[in-house]
C-alpha positions, 0 to 999 in steps of 0.5 A: 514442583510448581514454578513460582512466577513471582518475585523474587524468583521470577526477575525478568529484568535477567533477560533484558540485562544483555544484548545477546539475551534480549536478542535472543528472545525477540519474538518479532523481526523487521527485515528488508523482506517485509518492506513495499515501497510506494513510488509515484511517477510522472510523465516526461523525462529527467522529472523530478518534483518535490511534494510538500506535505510528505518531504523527501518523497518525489513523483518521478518520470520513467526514466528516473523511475528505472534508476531508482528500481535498480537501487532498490533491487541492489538493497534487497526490496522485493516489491515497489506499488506503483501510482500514476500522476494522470495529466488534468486533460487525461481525466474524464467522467468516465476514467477511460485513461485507467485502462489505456495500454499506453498509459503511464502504469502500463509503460512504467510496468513493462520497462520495469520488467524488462530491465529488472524482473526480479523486483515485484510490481504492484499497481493500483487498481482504482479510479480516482487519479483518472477521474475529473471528480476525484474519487474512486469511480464512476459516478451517477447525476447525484455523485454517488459512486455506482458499484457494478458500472465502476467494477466493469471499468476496474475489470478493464484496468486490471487486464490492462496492467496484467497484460503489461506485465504486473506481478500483483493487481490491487484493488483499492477502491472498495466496491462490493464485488470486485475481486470475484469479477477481476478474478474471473476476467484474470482466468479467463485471459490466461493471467492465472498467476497475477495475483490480487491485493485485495484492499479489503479493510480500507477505512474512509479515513483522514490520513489520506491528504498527502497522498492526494497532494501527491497524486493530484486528485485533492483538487479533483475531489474539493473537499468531498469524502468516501465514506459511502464506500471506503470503510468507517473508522469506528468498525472492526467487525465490519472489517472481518466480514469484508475480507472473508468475502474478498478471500472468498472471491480470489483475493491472495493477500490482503490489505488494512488501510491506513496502518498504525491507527488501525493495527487491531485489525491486522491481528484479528484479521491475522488471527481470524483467517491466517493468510498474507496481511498487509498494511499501508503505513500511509502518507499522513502517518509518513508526514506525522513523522517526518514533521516530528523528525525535521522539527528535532522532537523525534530521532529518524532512525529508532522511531521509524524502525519501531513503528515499523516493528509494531506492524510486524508484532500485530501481524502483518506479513508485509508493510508499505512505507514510504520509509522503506528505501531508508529502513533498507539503507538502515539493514544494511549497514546493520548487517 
């Protein structure tokens, strides 16, 4: 006999009567596994600073670094992404500071897996807080970024942070051939498993400014733009060819930048190659929120915890948020 798929025989209000039965048919979770935590830290000790366009979120010097890693260890976070804020006198044309093995990255990651080895650390690989210029690598007479000079430099500074102990390098600058040369440079230094988050689909976007409040390349940058690298809002297909190249290179996981207005190329990503997806919801859509949230239009708990779950049904595997030590609070006492 044929089912009959219509009314009034098919009433599928009858599963969204109760808790238990609307529980039992979600298709998608949130959980504190999916959660990566963006952290920015400064020099000194005992620092604090406040950042203006994304409230509630800080640049922390090491030591408050360490404390605060303790309490996301406790919550179940596995992994936190970490970015420098690089003093003005430690920038320079050529970004030499990216790969000092003293510098704040490489110190931050070797206290990090001293004192708590279990929570995964991610770095940034990228030029752009290094740079007198602002942007993402080293740059000829005319400005514009050359590719395979900025590479050499991005080689150095993912050997720089795998020495010091990073579990998980990530590329995000954008230059052709990238991953390939660091994967390289990993194996034959003997980092066979560092693995590599490839930024493979990171769109030249204008979600980015808080985060370059926060990291103090704004200034840096004075109003120019990315787009002759970073990717173009109007493309997807463009997207699935830069991410089959990046896995063909050695990338392990990968990467679509900003997240909410860009998820359709988390699922054809998802969809198309079936491996570890990533997405950033990025400062902008943090400051989006919290702008609607301190302003009483838009309840903290139920909207984050929902724009979250939106990354998850697109199909990203893991998300950084600066929400995630919240969304954690959140679980645990829903637990």
């Amino acid at each position: 006999m044929k089912a009959n798929r219509f009314f009034p025989a098919s009433r599928p209000r009858r599963m969204r009567e109760h808790d238990f039965s609307r529980r039992l048919m979600a298709e998608h979770q949130l959980t504190v596994n999916d959660l990566i935590y963006p952290m920015f830290i400064i020099e000194g000790e005992n620092q604090r600073q406040s950042i203006a366009s994304m409230p509630g979120i800080e640049r922390l010097s090491l030591d408050l670094l360490l404390s605060e890693a303790r309490e996301l260890v406790a919550l179940g976070i596995p992994a936190i992404a970490l970015f420098p804020v690089t003093p003005a006198d430690s920038k320079s044309l050529e970004a030499e500071e990216a790969w000092n093995p003293d510098g704040l990255a490489q110190r931050a990651v070797r206290l990090l897996k001293q004192h708590t080895p279990e929570l995964g650390i991610i770095t940034d690989v990228a030029l752009d807080p290094f740079t007198t210029h602002g942007q993402d690598g080293i740059i000829d007479e005319q400005g514009y970024v050359q590719n395979d000079i900025t590479t050499a430099a991005l080689v150095k500074q993912a050997l720089s942070h795998a020495a010091a102990g990073a579990d998980i390098v990530a590329p995000s600058d954008m230059m052709d051939g990238r991953i390939g040369a660091i994967r390289e440079a990993l194996e034959e230094a003997g980092f066979v498993n560092t693995r590599i988050l490839a930024y493979s689909a990171k769109y030249a976007s204008s979600y980015y400014g808080p985060f370059r409040d926060a990291v103090g390349s704004a200034g840096n940058l004075k109003g120019g733009n990315k787009k002759n690298y970073q990717m173009d809002p109007a493309n997807s297909n463009e997207a699935l060819h830069e991410v089959a190249m990046d896995l063909e290179e050695g990338a392990d996981m990968i990467m679509v930048k900003p997240g909410m207005p860009y998820l359709d190329i988390v699922r054809r990503v998802k969809d198309e190659f079936g491996v570890p997806t990533f997405a950033y919801q990025v400062s902008g859509e943090y400051a989006m929120h919290m702008a609607a949230i301190q302003n009483g239009w838009l309840a903290e708990q139920p909207v984050v915890m929902e724009s979250l779950l939106a990354f998850k049904r697109a199909g990203a595997d893991g998300i950084l948020t600066y929400f995630a030590k919240k969304v954690a609070i959140w679980l645990k006492q829903q637990a």
